[in-house]
Each structure stands twice: as C-alpha cells, then as structure tokens.
C-alpha positions as CSV (number, residue, x, y, z in Angstrom):
1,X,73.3,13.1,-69.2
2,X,72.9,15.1,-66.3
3,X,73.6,12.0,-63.9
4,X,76.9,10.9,-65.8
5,X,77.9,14.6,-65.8
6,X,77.6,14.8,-61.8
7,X,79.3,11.7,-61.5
8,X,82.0,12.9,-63.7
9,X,82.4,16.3,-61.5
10,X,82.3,14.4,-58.1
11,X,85.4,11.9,-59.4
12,X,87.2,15.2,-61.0
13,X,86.6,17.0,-57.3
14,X,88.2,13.9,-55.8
15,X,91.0,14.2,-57.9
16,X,91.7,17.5,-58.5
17,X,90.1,19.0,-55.3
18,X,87.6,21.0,-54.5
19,X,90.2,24.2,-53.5
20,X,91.2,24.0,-56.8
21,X,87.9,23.9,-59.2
22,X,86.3,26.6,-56.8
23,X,86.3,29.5,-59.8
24,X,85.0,27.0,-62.3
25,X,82.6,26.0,-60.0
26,X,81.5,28.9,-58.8
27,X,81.3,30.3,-62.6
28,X,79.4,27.4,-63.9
29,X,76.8,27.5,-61.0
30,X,76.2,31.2,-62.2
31,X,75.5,30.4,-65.7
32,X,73.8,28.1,-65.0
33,X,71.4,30.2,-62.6
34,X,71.1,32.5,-65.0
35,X,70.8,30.5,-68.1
36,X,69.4,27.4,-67.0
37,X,68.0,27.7,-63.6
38,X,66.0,24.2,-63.3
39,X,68.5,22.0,-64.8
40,X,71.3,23.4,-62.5
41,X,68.5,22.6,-59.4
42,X,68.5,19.0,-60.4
43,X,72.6,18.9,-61.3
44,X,72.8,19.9,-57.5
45,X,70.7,17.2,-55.9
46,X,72.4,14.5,-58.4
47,X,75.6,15.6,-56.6
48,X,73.3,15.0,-53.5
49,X,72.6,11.8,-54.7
50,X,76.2,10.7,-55.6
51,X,77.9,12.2,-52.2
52,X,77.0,9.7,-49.3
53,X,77.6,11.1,-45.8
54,X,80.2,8.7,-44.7
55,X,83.4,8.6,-46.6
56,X,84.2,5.0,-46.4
57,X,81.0,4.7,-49.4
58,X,83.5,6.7,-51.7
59,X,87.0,6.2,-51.5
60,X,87.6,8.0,-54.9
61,X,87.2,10.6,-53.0
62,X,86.8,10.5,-49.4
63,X,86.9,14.5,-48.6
64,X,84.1,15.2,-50.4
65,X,81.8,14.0,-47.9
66,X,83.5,15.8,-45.3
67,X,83.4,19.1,-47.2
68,X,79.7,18.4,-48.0
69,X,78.5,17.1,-45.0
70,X,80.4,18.4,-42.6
71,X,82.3,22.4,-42.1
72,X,84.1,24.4,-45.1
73,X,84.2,27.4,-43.3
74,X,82.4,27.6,-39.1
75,X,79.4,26.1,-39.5
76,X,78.9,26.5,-42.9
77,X,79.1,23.1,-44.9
78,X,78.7,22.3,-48.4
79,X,75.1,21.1,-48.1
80,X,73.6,24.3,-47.2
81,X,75.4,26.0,-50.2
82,X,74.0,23.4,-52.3
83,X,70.6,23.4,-50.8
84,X,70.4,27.3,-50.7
85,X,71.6,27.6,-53.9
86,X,69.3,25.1,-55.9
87,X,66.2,26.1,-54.1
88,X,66.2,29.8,-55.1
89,X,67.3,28.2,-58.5
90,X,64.3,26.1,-58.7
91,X,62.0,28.5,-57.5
92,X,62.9,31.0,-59.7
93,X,62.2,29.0,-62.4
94,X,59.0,28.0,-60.7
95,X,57.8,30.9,-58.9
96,X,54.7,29.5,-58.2
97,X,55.8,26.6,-56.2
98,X,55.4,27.6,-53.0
99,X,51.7,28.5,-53.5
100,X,51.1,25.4,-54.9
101,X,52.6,23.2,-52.4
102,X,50.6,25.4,-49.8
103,X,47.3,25.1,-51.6
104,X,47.7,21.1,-52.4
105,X,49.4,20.0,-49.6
106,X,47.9,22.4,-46.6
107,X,47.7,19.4,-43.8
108,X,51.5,18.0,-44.0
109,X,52.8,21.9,-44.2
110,X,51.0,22.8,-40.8
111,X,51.8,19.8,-39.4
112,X,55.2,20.5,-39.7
113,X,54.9,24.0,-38.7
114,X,53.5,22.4,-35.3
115,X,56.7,20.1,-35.3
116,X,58.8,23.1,-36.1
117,X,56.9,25.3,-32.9
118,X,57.4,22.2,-30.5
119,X,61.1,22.0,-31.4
120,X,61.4,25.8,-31.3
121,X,59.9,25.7,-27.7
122,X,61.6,22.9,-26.4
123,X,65.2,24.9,-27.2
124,X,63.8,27.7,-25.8
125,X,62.3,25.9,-22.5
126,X,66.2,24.5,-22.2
127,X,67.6,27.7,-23.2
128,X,69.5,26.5,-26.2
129,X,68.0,29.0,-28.7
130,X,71.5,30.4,-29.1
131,X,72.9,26.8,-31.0
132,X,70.7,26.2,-33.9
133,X,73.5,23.9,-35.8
134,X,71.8,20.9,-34.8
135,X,68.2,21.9,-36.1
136,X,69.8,21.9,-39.9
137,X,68.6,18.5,-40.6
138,X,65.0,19.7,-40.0
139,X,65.3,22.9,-42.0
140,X,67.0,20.3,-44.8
141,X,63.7,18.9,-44.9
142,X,61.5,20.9,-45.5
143,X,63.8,22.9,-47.9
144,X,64.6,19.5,-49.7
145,X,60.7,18.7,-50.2
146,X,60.2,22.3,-51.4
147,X,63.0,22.2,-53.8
148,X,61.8,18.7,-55.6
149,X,58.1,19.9,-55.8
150,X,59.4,23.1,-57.6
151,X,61.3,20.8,-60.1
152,X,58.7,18.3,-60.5
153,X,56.0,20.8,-61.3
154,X,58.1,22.6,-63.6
155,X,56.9,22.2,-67.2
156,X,60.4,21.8,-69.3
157,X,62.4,19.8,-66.6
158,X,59.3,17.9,-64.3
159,X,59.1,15.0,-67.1
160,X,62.6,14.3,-66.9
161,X,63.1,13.9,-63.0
162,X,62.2,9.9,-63.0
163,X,64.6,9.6,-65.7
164,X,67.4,11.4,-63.7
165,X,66.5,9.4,-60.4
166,X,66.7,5.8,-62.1
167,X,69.9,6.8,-63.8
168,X,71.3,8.0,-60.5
169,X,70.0,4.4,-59.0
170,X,72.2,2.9,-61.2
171,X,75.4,4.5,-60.5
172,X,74.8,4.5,-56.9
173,X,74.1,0.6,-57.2
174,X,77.1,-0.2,-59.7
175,X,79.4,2.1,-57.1
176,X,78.0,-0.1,-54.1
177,X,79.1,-3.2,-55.6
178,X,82.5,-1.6,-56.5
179,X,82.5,-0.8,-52.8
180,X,82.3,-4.6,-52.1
181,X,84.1,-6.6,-54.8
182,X,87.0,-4.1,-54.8
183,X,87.3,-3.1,-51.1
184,X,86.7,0.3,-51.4
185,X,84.2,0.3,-48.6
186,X,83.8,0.0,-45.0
187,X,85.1,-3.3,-43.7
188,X,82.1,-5.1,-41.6
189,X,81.5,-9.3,-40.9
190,X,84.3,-10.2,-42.8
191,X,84.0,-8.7,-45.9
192,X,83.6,-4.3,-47.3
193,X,80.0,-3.3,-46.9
194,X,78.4,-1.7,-50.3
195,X,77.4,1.1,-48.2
196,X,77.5,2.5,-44.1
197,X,75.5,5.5,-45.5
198,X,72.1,4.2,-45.5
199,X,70.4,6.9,-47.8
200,X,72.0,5.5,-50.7
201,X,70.4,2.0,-49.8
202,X,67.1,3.8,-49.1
203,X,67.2,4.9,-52.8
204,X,67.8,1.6,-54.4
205,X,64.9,0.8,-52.0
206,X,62.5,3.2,-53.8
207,X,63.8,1.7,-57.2
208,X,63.1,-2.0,-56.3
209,X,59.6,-1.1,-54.7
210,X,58.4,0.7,-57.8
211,X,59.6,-1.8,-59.7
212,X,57.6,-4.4,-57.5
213,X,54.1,-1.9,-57.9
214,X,54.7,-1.8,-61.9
215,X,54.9,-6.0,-61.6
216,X,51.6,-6.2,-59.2
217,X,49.9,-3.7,-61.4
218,X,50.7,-5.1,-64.7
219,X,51.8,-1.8,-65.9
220,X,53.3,-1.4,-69.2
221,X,56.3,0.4,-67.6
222,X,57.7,-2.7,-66.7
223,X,56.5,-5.3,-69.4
224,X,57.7,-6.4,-72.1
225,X,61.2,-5.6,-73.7
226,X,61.0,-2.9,-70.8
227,X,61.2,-6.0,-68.3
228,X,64.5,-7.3,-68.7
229,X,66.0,-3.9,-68.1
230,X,64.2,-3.3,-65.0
231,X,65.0,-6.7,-63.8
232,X,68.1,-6.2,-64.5
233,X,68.2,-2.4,-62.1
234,X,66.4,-4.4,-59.2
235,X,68.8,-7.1,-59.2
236,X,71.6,-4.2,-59.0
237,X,69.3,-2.9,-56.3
238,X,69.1,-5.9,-54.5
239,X,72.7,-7.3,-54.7
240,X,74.0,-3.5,-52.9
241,X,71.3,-4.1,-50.7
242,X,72.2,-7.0,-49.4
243,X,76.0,-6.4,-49.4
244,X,75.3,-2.9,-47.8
245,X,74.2,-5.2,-44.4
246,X,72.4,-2.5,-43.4
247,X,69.5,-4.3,-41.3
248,X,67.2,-1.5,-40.9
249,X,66.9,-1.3,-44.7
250,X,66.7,-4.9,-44.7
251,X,63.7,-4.8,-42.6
252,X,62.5,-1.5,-44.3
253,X,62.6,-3.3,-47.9
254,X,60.4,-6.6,-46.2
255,X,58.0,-4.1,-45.1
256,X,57.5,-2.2,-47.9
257,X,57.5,-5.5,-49.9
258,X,54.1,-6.8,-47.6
259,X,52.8,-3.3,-47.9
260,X,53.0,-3.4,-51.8
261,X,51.1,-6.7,-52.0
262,X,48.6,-5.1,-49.6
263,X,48.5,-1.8,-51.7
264,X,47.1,-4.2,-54.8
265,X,45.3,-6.6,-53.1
266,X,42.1,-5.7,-54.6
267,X,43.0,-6.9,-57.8
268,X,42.8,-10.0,-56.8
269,X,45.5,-11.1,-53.6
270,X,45.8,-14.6,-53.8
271,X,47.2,-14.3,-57.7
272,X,49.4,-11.0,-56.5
273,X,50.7,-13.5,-53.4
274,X,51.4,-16.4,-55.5
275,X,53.4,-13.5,-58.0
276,X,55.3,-12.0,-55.7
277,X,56.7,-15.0,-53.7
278,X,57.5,-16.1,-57.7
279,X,59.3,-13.2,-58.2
280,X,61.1,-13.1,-54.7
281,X,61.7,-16.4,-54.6
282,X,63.6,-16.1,-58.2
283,X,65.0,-13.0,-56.9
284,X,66.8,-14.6,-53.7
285,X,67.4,-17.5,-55.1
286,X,69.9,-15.8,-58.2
287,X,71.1,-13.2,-55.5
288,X,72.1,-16.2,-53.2
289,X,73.8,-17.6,-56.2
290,X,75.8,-14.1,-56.9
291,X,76.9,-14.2,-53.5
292,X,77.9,-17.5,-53.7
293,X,79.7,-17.1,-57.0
294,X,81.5,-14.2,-55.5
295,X,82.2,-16.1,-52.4
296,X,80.6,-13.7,-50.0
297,X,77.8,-16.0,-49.0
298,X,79.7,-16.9,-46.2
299,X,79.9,-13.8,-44.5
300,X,76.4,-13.1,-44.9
301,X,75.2,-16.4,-43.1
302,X,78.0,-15.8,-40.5
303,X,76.4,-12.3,-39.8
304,X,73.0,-13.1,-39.9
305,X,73.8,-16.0,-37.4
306,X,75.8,-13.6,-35.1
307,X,72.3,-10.8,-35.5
308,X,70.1,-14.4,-34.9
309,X,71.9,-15.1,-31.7
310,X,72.4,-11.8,-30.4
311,X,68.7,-10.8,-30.3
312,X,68.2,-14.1,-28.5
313,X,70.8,-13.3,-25.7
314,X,73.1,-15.9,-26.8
315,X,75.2,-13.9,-28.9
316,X,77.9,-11.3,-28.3
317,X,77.3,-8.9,-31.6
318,X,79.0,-5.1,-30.3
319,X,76.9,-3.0,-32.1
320,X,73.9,-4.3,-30.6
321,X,74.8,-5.2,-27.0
322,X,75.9,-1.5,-27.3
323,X,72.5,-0.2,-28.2
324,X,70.6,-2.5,-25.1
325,X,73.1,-0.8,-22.9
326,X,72.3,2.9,-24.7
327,X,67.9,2.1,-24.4
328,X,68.2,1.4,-21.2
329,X,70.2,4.6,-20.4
330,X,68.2,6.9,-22.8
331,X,64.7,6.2,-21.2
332,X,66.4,6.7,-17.9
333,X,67.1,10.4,-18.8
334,X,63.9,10.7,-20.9
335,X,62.3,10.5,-17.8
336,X,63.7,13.5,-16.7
337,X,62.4,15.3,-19.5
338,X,59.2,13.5,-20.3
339,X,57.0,16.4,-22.0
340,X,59.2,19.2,-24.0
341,X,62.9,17.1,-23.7
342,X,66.1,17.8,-23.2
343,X,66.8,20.3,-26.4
344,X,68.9,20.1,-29.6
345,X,71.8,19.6,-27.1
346,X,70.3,16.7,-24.9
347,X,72.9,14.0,-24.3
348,X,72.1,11.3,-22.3
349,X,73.8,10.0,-19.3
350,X,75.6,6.6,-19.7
351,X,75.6,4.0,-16.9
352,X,79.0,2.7,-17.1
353,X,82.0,3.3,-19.3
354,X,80.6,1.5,-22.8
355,X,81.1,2.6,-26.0
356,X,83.4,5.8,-24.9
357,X,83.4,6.9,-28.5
358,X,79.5,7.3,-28.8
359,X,77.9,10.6,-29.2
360,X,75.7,10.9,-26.2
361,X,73.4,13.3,-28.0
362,X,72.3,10.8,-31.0
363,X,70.2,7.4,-30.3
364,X,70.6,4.4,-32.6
365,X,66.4,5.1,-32.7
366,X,64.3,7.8,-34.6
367,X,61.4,7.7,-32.0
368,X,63.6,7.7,-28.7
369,X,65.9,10.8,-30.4
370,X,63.1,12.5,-30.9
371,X,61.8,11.6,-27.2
372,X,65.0,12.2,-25.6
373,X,65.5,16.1,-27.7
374,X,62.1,17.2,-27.9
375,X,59.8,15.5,-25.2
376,X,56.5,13.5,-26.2
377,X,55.0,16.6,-27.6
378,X,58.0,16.5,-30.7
379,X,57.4,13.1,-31.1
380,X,53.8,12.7,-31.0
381,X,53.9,16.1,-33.9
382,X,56.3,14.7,-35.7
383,X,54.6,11.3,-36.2
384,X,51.5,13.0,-37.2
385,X,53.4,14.8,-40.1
386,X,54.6,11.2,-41.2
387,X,51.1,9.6,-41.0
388,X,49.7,12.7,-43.0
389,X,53.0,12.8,-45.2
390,X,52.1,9.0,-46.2
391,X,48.3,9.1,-46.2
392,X,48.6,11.5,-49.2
393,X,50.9,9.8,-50.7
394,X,48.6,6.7,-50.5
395,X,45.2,8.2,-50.9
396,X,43.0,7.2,-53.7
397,X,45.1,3.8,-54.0
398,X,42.8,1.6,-55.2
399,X,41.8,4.2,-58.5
400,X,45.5,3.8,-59.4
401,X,45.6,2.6,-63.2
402,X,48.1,0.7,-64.3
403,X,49.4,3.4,-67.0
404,X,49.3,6.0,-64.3
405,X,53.3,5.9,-63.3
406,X,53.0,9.1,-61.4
407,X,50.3,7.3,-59.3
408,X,52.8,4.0,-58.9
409,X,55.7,6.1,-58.0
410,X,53.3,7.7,-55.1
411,X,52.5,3.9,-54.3
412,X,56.3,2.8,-53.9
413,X,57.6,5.8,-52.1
414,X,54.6,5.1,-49.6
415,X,55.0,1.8,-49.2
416,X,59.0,2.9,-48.8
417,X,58.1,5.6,-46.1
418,X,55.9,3.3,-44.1
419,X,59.0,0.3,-44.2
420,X,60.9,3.2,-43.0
421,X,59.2,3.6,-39.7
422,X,60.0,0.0,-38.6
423,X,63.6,0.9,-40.0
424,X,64.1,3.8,-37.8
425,X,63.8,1.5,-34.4
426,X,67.2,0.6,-35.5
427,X,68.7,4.3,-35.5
428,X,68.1,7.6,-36.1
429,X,67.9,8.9,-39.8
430,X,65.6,11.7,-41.0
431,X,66.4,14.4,-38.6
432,X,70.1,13.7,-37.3
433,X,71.9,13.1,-40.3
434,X,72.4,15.6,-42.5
435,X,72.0,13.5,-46.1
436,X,68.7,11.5,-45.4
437,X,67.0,14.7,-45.1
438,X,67.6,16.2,-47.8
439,X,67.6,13.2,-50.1
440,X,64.1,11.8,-48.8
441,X,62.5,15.2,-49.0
442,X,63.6,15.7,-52.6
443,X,62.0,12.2,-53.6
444,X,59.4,13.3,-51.3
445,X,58.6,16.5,-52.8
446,X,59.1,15.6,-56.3
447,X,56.5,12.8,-55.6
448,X,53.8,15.0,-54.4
449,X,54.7,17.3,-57.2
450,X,54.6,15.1,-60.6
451,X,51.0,13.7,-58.7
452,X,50.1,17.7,-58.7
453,X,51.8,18.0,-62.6
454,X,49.9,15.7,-64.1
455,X,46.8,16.8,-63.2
456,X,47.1,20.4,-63.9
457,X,48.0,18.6,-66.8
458,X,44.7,16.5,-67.4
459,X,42.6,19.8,-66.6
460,X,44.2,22.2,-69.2
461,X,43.8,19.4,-71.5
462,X,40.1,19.3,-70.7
463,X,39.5,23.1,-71.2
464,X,41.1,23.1,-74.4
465,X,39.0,20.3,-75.9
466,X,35.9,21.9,-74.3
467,X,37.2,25.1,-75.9
C-alpha cells in the first residue's frame, strides 16, 4: 500500500506539479510526523526509490528528478529535505537507534569516521573547507544507513520493510520496461534504455540475488506456490536489466551471481553449480527469447559487438574511447596529488579538446575519483569501510539456515556489494551521485538492522520462556 501510494503521489507531482501540491504536502508530512512517524520514514525513501536521478528514466515526469536531485532553492534540493525529514522521523520513533547501531556495528562507524577525517583534511589541506556541496553524497550515506537501521529495528514497521522493497522492485522493473517498449527512456544502441540511472538497476539486482540465495538454499521463501511468483519478479528483474545496458551492473550481477554459488558452496558445490547454470541457462535462454519476440535482440548483439571490439582496440564505441582518453589524464594529475588529493573541487586537466561537455571533477571510476579528490589516504579508508561494511554483512555465512530470510537477505546484499566493487571500475557511483547514496545506505542499513531485530527478538523470547 505504501509503495502504490508513492507511486501514485510521484505521477500526481508530475502532473499537477510540485509548486502546486506544496501545502498538502507539507500538511501531510506533518501528520504524518506527528501521527505516524515510522510509516511516513518509509513513504519518503519509497519516493527515493521511485525518483531516479536522471530524468530520461521518468518521462511522466521529468522535473521531479531535477527538483529532487538537484536545487529548489541555493543549494538546497529536494533530497536533503527528504533525507532530513525521515531521519528525525524515524528516529523519533526509534530513539534508541543510534545507540544501537553504535553498539552492534562499532567497526564500520569508525571506519567511516576515519574516511570522513581524511576527506575533512584533504579540503582543508586544499583550502576548500568553504564549499561543502560536494561532500552531500557522503553525508547521504551515512544518514541513509542510519535512517533504514532505525526503520528496520522498529518493532511495528521493521517486519514490513522487505515487503515494501520487493513491491517497490516491481514498479521500478514494470516502469523500466515501459521505458523501453514505449520509448519513454533514454535513446542508446538503437533502441530506449530501461534505465541511465543505475541505482534503479542496482535494486532489481538485490531482488534477483536474493532470489538466487533462497534457490541455492532451498529455502521455503522461494518454493513452492511461492516460486512461480518470484520467478516471475526475477525475470522482471532481469529483462530491465538487460534493456537498462548498463555494463557495470551487468558485470556487477555476474559477480554477485559467482559470489552466491561460492556463499553456498558448502552445501555441496558441484549440485549448487549444476543448479545454477539450470536456472541461468533457463533464465537467458527465455530472456533471449523476450528480446527476440520484442525485436530488440538486435540491438543488443549489435552493442555487445561494438563493447567486444572496442576493448580489443578495433572498435570505435564513444563512451569508452572517451574514458581511455580521461584514465590516462586522471592519473597524470593524480600524480600531483598522490597522498591527500586534489579536494572536493579537484578537476583534472584534459590532454586535448575530447569530450568538451565532460565534468572534469567526476571520473567514469569509483577508485580513481576517490584518488584524484582525496589522495591514497581517502581511498585506502574508504575501501576499508567497504571490506568491513561487507564482512559483516557476510560473517557467520555458513550457519545461515534456510528459514533464516534475514540472514539470506544479508547474503544477497553482500554478494550485491562485492559485484559492486568490480562495477565501480566502470564509473563513479556511491559518493558522486546523489541517489545511489542514499538508496544503497537505506538497503544497507535496513540489512544490518532486521539481522540486529531478529535477534533481540530470539533473546527476549528466551527470557520469557526461562521466566
């Protein structure tokens, strides 16, 4: 309910405008704080969820993700009105959040602190302390991972949150494929891509790997009657995932895909092996049909082709001759600024007159951005927030039960974040965009939180039978 009812305000604030709904808005939000804190938290990220950064994903209504994403008034966008408000929402109606996380989660909060104190001293030691705008990303995710533990470990609404996620899933898949079959969406290799925002892909991601650790575990989630219907999501999944031609999440998908089979391998890997290529091979083998059906198959072999050729040097694909032309120029400033980088405003300095339209401050690659901004000391901090980040999300893997979902959803979203670090070679996601921040941290934190949940859970049921 919650996820049609965000879908249903997003398509009236296309229509209508966002001008124009401002007092209802802004009177529903309050009633909602006051009334109903928690489930106005999770209406806010669903609009999260819905809004991709790039307006060519929603052509319905295209300002939106300017208004969200962008200004409504100086530097003030819609995303930190959304963020600000839903996280003093959710922690008012889990006041005990922030202690929690602390006492649970002590490693990956330091570790980010220590990103936090490299990025804070690399502005200073360029003297850009006075233009924070850029940092909003990494404020967005720590906020974002702070706002979906406080939901997830809240008694009334925590149970609910998978719920809210899958149905999301759906609507962003079913608006992907809109994008494609009805060119609404960006217009890419010959045909409208499902999406140029990759978050929403990153999502159906998450869906389609949790849906591959209930099928290695042989939980009940995903058997019987329950099978078709998540067969049914995945192929969704899969089908805007492939039209999105987004390669980074291809690669990110494969990835987690081999990381999942090596996740369950000790119950038994040759059967999980000869499983999974069952089910991918029936999987690719009906999407390559759809494709085909819908005459789009075409296009796809055309642009893989192009992608093949390119990364050979016998091609001539723009967007990445572009990016050999931008490595080569990026590491040739990096080495100007080898230990504490160039700051939040770094550019880099072009060789030639390429690409005139290119931001010179952001790098089609998470680990050179991150070089190029905030030195080797920022990356080599950051990285050890997203190895701590996934070894808890991973730890204890082999004592996950088959009816434990909480535990499988841990599973997936690792499996996710680790594909994730080959997809960021590709470009630069988590902390230059504005969306991915604050819709990873929210799966993030809500994952670490129903983990947390379910055994304060276990425990108070154990005191009151001991009682």
């Amino acid at each position: 309910m919650v996820a049609g009812a965000s879908a249903a305000v997003v398509s009236t604030l296309g229509g209508v405008g966002v001008t124009a709904l401002l007092p209802i808005l802004a009177v529903a939000t309050l009633i909602g704080f006051v009334r109903a804190p928690a489930f106005l938290s999770i209406a806010l990220w669903s609009i999260i969820a819905l809004i991709p950064e790039w307006r060519s994903d929603i052509s319905v209504a295209p300002i939106l993700s300017a208004a969200m994403y962008r200004s409504l008034v100086g530097p003030l966008g819609g995303a930190d009105l959304v963020l600000s408000t839903a996280l003093i929402a959710a922690l008012s109606a889990n006041p005990s959040a922030l202690r929690s996380f602390w006492s649970e989660y002590r490693p990956i909060t330091r570790l980010y602190g220590i990103f936090m104190a490299a990025v804070f001293l690399s502005s200073m030691w360029n003297g850009q302390l006075a233009h924070p705008i850029p940092l909003k990303p990494l404020f967005y995710l720590a906020g974002a991972v702070l706002w979906g533990y406080a939901i997830a470990t809240n008694d009334s609404i925590g149970p609910w949150v998978p719920y809210l996620i899958i149905a999301l899933a759906v609507i962003v898949g079913v608006q992907g494929l809109l994008n494609t079959l009805f060119a609404l969406g960006r217009e890419a290799a010959g045909f409208h891509l499902a999406f140029y925002d990759r978050a929403s892909v990153f999502l159906l991601i998450v869906i389609v790997l949790f849906f591959v650790h209930g099928w290695l575990a042989r939980s009940p989630v995903v058997r019987g009657t329950k099978f078709a219907l998540w067969s049914g999501l995945a192929a969704l999944c899969l089908l805007a995932t492939a039209f999105s031609l987004r390669r980074t999440m291809w690669l990110a998908l494969a990835v987690g895909v081999a990381v999942s089979i090596g996740l369950h391998a000790h119950r038994g890997l040759g059967r999980l092996v000869l499983r999974t290529l069952g089910v991918l091979g029936v999987a690719a083998g009906a999407t390559l049909a759809i494709l085909a059906a819908l005459g789009s198959l075409g296009h796809l072999v055309t642009h893989v082709q192009s992608l093949v050729l390119t990364l050979s040097g016998r091609g001539q694909e723009e967007s990445i001759t572009l990016r050999f032309f931008e490595t080569a120029d990026v590491i040739r400033t990096i080495r100007h600024h080898p230990i504490l980088g160039a700051g939040p405003l770094g550019q880099y300095v072009p060789s030639s007159s390429y690409g005139p339209a290119l931001d010179r401050a952001y790098v089609h690659d998470q680990y050179l951005w991150l070089l190029l901004h905030y030195g080797a000391i920022g990356l080599v901090t950051f990285l050890m927030f997203w190895w701590e980040t996934i070894r808890s999300l991973l730890r204890g893997y082999r004592q996950v039960m088959p009816t434990d979902t909480a535990g499988l959803t841990r599973l997936a979203l690792g499996a996710a974040l680790i594909g994730l670090a080959f997809g960021i070679f590709g470009d630069s996601f988590i902390t230059a965009h504005h969306r991915w921040p604050l819709l990873l941290g929210f799966l993030l934190g809500a994952t670490l939180g129903s983990s947390v949940h379910l055994m304060n859970r276990v425990d108070a049921v154990a005191v009151e039978s001991t009682s």
